[in-house]
N, C-alpha and C positions, 0 to 999 in steps of 0.2 A: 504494500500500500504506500509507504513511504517512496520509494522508484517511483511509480505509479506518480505521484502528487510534486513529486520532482522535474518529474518530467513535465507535467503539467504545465507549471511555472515557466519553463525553457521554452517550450512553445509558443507557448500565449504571452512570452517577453513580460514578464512581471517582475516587478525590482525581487530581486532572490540576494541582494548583497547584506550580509551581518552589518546592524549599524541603520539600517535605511528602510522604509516602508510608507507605507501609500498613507497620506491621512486628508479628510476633508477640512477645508477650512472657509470659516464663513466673512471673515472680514479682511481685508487689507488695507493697513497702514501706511498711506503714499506720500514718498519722502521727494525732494527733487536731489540733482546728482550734487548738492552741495549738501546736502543730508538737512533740509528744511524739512519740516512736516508742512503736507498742504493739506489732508483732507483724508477720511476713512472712507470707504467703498467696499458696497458688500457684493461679493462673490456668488457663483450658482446662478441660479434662478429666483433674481431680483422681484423681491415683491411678494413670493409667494411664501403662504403660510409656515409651512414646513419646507421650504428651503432647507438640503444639507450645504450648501456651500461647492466651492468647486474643489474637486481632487487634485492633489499634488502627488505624482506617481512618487517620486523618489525623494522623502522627507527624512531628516535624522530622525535616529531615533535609541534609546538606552534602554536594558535592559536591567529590573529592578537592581539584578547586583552590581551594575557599571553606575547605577544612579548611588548606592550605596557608597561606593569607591571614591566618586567624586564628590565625598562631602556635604556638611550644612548648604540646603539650600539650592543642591544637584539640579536640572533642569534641561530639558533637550534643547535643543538648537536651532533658531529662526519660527519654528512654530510652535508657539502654549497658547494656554488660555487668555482670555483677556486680562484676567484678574492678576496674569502673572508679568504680562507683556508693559499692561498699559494702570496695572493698579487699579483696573474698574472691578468694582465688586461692591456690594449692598452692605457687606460687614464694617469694619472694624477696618484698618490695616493694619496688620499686628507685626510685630518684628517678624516672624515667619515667614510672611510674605512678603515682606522686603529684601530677606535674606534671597528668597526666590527669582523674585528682580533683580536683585543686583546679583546674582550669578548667570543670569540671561543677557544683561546688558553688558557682563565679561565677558562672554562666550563670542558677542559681536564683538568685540575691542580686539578680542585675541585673534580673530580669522579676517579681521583688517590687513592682516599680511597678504592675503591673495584673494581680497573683494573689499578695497580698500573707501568706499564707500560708507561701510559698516562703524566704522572710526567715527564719524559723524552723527549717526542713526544711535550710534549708544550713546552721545553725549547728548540728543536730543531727547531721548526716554531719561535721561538722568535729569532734565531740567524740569524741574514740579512745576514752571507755568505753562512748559507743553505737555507737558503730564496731563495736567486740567483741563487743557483744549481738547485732548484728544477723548478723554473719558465726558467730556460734555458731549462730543461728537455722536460717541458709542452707544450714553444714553439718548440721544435724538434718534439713534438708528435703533433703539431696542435690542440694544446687543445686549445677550447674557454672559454674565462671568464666565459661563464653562465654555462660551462659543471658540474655536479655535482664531488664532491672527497671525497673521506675516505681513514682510516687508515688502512692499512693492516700489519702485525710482521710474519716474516720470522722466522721460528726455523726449525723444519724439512719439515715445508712445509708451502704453505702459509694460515695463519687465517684470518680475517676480524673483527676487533671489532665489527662494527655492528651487527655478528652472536653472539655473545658473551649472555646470559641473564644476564651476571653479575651486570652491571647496568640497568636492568631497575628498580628495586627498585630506589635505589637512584634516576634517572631521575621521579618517581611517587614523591617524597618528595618534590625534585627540583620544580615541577611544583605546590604542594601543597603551597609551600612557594609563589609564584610569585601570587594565588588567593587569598592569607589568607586576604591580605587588602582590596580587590575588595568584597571576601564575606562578613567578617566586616560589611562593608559598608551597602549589600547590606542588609542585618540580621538587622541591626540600622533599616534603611527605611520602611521595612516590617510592617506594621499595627496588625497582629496578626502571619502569618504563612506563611512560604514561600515556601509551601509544595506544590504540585497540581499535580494532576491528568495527567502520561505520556500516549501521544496518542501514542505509540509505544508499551509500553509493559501494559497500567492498573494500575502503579503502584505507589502510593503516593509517589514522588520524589522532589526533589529541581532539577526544571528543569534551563538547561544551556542557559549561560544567549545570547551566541552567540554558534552559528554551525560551524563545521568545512566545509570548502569550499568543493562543488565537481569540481573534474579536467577532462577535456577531452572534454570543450562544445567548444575550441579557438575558432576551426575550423568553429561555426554554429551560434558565434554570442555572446560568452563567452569572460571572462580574462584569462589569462592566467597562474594567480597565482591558478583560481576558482572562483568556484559561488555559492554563498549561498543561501541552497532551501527552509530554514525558515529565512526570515530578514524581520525586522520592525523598518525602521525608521520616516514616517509620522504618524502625530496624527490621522488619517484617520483608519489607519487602526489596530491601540491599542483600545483596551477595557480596561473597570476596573482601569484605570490606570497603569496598564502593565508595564513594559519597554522591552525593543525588544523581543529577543527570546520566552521570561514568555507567549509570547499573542499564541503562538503554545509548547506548555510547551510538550519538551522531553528530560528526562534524559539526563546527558554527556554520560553515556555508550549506550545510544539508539542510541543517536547521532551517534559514533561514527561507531557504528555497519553499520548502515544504508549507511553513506559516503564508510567505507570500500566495501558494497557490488555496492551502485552506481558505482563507482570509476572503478570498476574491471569490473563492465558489460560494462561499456561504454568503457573501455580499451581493451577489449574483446574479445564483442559481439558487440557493437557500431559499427550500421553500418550508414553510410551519406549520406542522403537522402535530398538536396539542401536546406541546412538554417535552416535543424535540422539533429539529428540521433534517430533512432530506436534502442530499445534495447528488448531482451526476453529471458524469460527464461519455464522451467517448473519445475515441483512439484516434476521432478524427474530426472534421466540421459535421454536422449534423445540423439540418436547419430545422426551425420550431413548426415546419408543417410537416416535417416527415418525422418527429421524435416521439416515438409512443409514452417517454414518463410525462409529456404537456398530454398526451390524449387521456392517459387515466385520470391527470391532477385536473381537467378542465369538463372533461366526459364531453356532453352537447350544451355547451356553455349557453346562458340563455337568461332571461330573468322567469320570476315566479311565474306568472302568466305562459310565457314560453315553456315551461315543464308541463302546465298541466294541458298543453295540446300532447294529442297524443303523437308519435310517428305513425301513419299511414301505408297502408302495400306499398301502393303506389312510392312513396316515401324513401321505402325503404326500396325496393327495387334497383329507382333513380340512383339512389345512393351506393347501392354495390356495383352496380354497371359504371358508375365514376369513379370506385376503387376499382375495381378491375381492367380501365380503360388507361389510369393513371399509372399501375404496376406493367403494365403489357407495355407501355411507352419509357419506363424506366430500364427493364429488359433492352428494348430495342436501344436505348443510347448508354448503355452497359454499365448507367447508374446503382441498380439495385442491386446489381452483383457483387457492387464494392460496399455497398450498406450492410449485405448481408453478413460480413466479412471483416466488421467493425467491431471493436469489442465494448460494452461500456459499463462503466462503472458505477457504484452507488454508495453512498454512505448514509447512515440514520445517528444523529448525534444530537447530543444536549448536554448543558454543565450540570455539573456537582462540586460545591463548595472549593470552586475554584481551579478543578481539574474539568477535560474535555473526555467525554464519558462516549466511548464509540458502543453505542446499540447495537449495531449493525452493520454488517461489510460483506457485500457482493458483487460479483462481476460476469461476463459471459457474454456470449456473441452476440450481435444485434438483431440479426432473423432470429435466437431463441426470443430474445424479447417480443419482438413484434408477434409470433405466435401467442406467446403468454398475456400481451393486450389485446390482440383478438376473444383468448379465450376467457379473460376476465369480464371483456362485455357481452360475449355471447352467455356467458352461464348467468349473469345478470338479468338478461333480459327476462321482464316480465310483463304477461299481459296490460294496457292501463287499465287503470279503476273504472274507466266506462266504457270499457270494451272495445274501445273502437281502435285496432292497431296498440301496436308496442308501447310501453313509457319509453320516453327518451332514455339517455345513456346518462347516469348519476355521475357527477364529477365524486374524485376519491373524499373527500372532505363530509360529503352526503352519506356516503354510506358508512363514515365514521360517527358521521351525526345520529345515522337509526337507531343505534346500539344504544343512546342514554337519551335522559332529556335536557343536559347540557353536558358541552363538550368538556366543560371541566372535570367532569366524572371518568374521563378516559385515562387511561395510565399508559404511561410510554412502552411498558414490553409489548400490550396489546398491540399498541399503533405500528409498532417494528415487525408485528409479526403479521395485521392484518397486510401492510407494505410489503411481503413475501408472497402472502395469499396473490395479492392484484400483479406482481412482475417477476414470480419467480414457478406460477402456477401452483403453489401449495393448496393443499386442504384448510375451507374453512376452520377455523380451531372450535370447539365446544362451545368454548365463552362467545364469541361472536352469535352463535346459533340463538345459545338460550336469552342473550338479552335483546335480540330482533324479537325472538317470541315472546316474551314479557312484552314489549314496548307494544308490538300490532296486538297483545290482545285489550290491552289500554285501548288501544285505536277503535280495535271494535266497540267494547264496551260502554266507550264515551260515544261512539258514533263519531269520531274522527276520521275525517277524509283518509284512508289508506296511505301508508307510506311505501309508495314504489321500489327508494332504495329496501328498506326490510324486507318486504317482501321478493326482493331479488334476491338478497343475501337469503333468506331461510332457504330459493330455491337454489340457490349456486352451492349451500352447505350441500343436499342432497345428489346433485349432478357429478360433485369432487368425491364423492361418496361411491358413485358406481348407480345411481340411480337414473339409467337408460330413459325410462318412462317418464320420466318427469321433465315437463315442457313448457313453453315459456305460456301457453294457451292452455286450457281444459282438456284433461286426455280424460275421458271414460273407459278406458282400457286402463286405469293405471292399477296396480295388481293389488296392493295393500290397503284393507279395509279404512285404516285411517283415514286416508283421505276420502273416501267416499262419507267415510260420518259425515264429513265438515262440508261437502255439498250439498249431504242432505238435511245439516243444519241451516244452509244457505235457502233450499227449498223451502224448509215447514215457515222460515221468517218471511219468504214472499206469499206464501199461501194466509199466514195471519194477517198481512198486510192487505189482501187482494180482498177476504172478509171481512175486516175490521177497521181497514185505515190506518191511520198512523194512531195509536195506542200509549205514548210516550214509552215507558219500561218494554219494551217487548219480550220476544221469545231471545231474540238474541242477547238482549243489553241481560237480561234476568238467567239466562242457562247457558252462556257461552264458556262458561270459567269451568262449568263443570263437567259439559258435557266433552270438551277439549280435555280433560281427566281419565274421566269415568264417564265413557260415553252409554254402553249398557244401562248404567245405575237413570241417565236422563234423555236418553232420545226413545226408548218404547214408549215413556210418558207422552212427551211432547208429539211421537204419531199418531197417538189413540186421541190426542186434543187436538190434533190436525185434520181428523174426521169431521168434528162439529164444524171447523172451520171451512172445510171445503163444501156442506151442509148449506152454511153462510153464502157462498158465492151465488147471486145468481143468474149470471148467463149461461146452461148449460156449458156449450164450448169453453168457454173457458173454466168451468168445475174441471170438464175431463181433461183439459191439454193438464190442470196439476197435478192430479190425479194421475195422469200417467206418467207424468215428470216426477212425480214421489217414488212411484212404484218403480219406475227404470235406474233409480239414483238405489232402493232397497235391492233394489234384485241385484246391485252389483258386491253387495252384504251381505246376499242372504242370510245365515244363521251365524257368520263371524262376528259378530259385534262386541269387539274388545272389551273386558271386562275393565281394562286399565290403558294409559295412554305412556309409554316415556316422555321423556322429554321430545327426543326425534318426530317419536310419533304424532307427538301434540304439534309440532310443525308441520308434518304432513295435515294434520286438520288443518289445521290454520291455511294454510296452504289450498288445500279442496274448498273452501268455503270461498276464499276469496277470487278464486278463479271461477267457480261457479257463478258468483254473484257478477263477473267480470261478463259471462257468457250470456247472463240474463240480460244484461243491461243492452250486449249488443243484440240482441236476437230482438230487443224492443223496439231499437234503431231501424231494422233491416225488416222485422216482419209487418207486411201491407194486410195481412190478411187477419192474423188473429193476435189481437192486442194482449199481450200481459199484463198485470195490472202498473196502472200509472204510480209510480213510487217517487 
């Protein structure tokens, strides 16, 4: 994995050098080339709300123990916060943060050797009545203390020192100096060699003794400064006598490479998937209309109105003859031969008290994947709730949502393993099954509109299962009595409705709990009170078409009528009842001749 995210970086030219990293920054401080301040200016996308500011690829940057090295008051170089740069902040200004300025405003004095500019630019942050201007400035533009700032020099237009290469030599020296006593150190301690083998590149190195943080996990369970994803601080888990980083020994330039390509995936491609995120890549460009992890993360993207149309034949038809038409054309220009052929990767991560916690790590060819989102949306598909054609295709997020009534309820192993389910073709797990079936029989029993993702997941549990006959439409041949209970719990509820109207409590809000149980112990009842009810109807024609529709839905039961249901099996009800009720609604649609009852 480390190769892997190494390589990455190399690729996609991402700053991979110890000492330097990508950071956004929202304001700049515009000096002219005699090092006047004339005026602050904000960076990014001026104006807007949440403006991040604009990115500086290649920024200094120190790592906790290099900051420790360098003393009271340590601070990185051309870019901090405001509070450090310019003294703006809402508090106090305490000696601590002056100590912090004025190691900032050293740091410019001292790389005045080769961006001699800077010489001026620190004796203008040192003068407390441009100090004031500039923090009057900040507060006119709404700048926050934590907002980042650099330097920018007006001549014919505006530069950015950060862009500048001029220093990074000197900032490499700079940082050499701040380890000379730390390596010292560590060289004395050393028994023979402090050489070893990096698991990144193979290559006899003096591995780093700390990793540079990765950013991006806040949101999932991280810090906010970063999490570090080789750290060793209990005796538990050193060898050899070790000290920290040595016991996962990779280079500083491995290190560094690796964080840079972490960093940028999850900045990215990091997508949030409740208390972690998903990240992927592949072996090669892949564009977002051919990348099956956007087809599962998006499904038929659409808003709420657009879900509950159903997809149509026709619909669908159109739609595989344009997959088909688009692969056959990819063949011919010997595109999809090199896709197929592509390998990609994926990671499932989130922090833990400050380390970066891997969920999850998979990889493998791109035609496996693309088979495996086929058959996540094929085993998905289920009929809509009003019969008419397929539910659309649920983005992954949906059918995380069926399983609770907030996503907060979901726990990361789940969400890592449900992520296996959808791209690596696993079997439903247990837990996914049983809390679809809790939730849809809530659904029923409050009379809540069906939920298409649940009800695709109960049927995609049974299809990864081996269960041939079970189809995204009503099969009457399906072999297992359970489901036929739950259509003919679906029947006897139209049949009370067709006599009685709408009833509030019904057959179903009143015996769905139990007869999805103990169907035995409650459906002979409820057939013998479905006589009186067919009794009720009176347009002949319509007594017999239920009458026979009972009796064709019994006879597929005959004398099996489970004394007990498992859990499985209680999906299979749930399952026959809702595809049942999916077939009535359409047959209401399409039949000219003999009406069902209006429901």
């Amino acid at each position: 994995m480390l190769d892997l995210l190494v390589r990455y970086a190399h690729d996609h030219g991402l700053t991979a050098r110890p000492g330097f990293k990508p950071k956004r920054v929202r304001w700049a401080l515009v000096f002219d080339r005699r090092g006047r301040f004339l005026n602050a200016q904000e960076l990014g996308d001026v104006g807007e709300k949440r403006n991040a500011g604009r990115q500086f690829p290649c920024c200094p940057d120190l790592s906790q123990p290099e900051m420790k090295a360098g003393g009271v008051g340590c601070r990185h170089f051309l870019v901090d916060t405001a509070e450090v740069v310019a003294l703006h902040t809402k508090g106090e200004v305490n000696a601590k943060l002056r100590a912090k300025h004025a190691y900032f405003t050293d740091l410019l004095k001292s790389a005045s050797t080769v961006v001699p500019e800077l010489a001026a630019i620190a004796d203008e942050l040192g003068d407390p009545t441009t100090l004031e201007r500039i923090q009057t400035e900040l507060r006119a533009l709404k700048a926050k203390s934590t907002d980042n700032v650099t330097m920018a020099l007006m001549d014919e237009g505006l530069g950015f020192v950060a862009d500048s290469e001029a220093w990074h030599q000197w900032w490499d020296d700079f940082r050499q100096r701040l380890s000379q006593k730390r390596a010292q150190k560590r060289r004395a301690e050393a028994s023979t060699t402090n050489r070893m083998r990096c698991l990144a590149s193979g290559a006899l190195v003096e591995p780093a003794l700390t990793h540079p943080k990765i950013e991006g996990l806040a949101d999932v369970g991280g810090l906010s400064m970063g999490d570090a994803l080789a750290s060793f601080k209990q005796d538990a888990f050193r060898s050899y006598g070790l000290e920290q980083s040595a016991n996962a020994a990779v280079s500083e330039e491995m290190a560094a490479a690796y964080r840079a390509a972490l960093s940028h995936l999850i900045r990215e491609h990091g997508r949030r998937l409740v208390g972690a995120k998903v990240v992927h890549w592949y072996s090669s460009e892949v564009s977002q209309a051919q990348d099956p992890i956007v087809e599962i993360e998006q499904g038929d993207a659409g808003d709420d109105d657009w879900e509950d149309q159903p997809i149509t034949e026709r619909e669908a038809d159109a739609d595989a003859q344009h997959r088909a038409r688009k692969l056959l054309a990819s063949f011919a220009t010997g595109e999809a031969g090199d896709l197929l052929n592509y390998r990609y990767y994926i990671l499932i991560l989130s922090g833990a008290a400050g380390r970066v916690m891997i969920r999850d790590w998979f990889e493998g060819q791109f035609g496996a994947l693309r088979d495996t989102c086929n058959a996540w949306f094929d085993d998905l598909a289920i009929v809509h709730r009003n019969g008419d054609g397929l539910a659309r295709r649920p983005k992954f997020m949906a059918v995380l949502g069926a399983l609770v009534r907030d996503l907060g309820e979901l726990h990361a192993p789940l969400v890592a393993k449900m992520w296996r389910v959808a791209v690596r073709g696993e079997a439903v797990p247990r837990e996914a099954m049983t809390q679809s079936l809790a939730r849809s029989k809530v659904d029923v029993i409050q009379a809540n509109p069906p939920n298409h993702a649940r009800m695709g997941l109960l049927k995609a549990y049974h299809v990864r299962k081996g269960d041939d006959f079970m189809q995204p439409y009503l099969n009457e041949d399906h072999p297992h009595p359970a489901y036929h209970c739950g259509r003919a719990m679906a029947v006897l509820a139209e049949v009370q409705r067709a006599a009685l109207g709408e009833v509030g409590a019904g057959v179903v809000e009143r015996y769905f709990a139990a007869a999805s149980s103990t169907p035995a112990l409650v459906l002979g009842r409820l057939v013998r009170t479905s006589q009186f009810h067919l009794a009720g109807i009176r347009e002949p024609v319509l007594r017999q078409w239920f009458d026979n529709r009972l009796a064709g839905v019994l006879a597929q039961i005959k004398d099996r009528v489970p004394a007990t249901l498992t859990l499985e099996e209680q999906s299979l009800f749930a399952l026959g009842y809702y595809q049942q009720k999916a077939a009535r609604l359409k047959r209401e649609s399409d039949d000219s001749t003999v009406q069902a009852p209006n429901t």
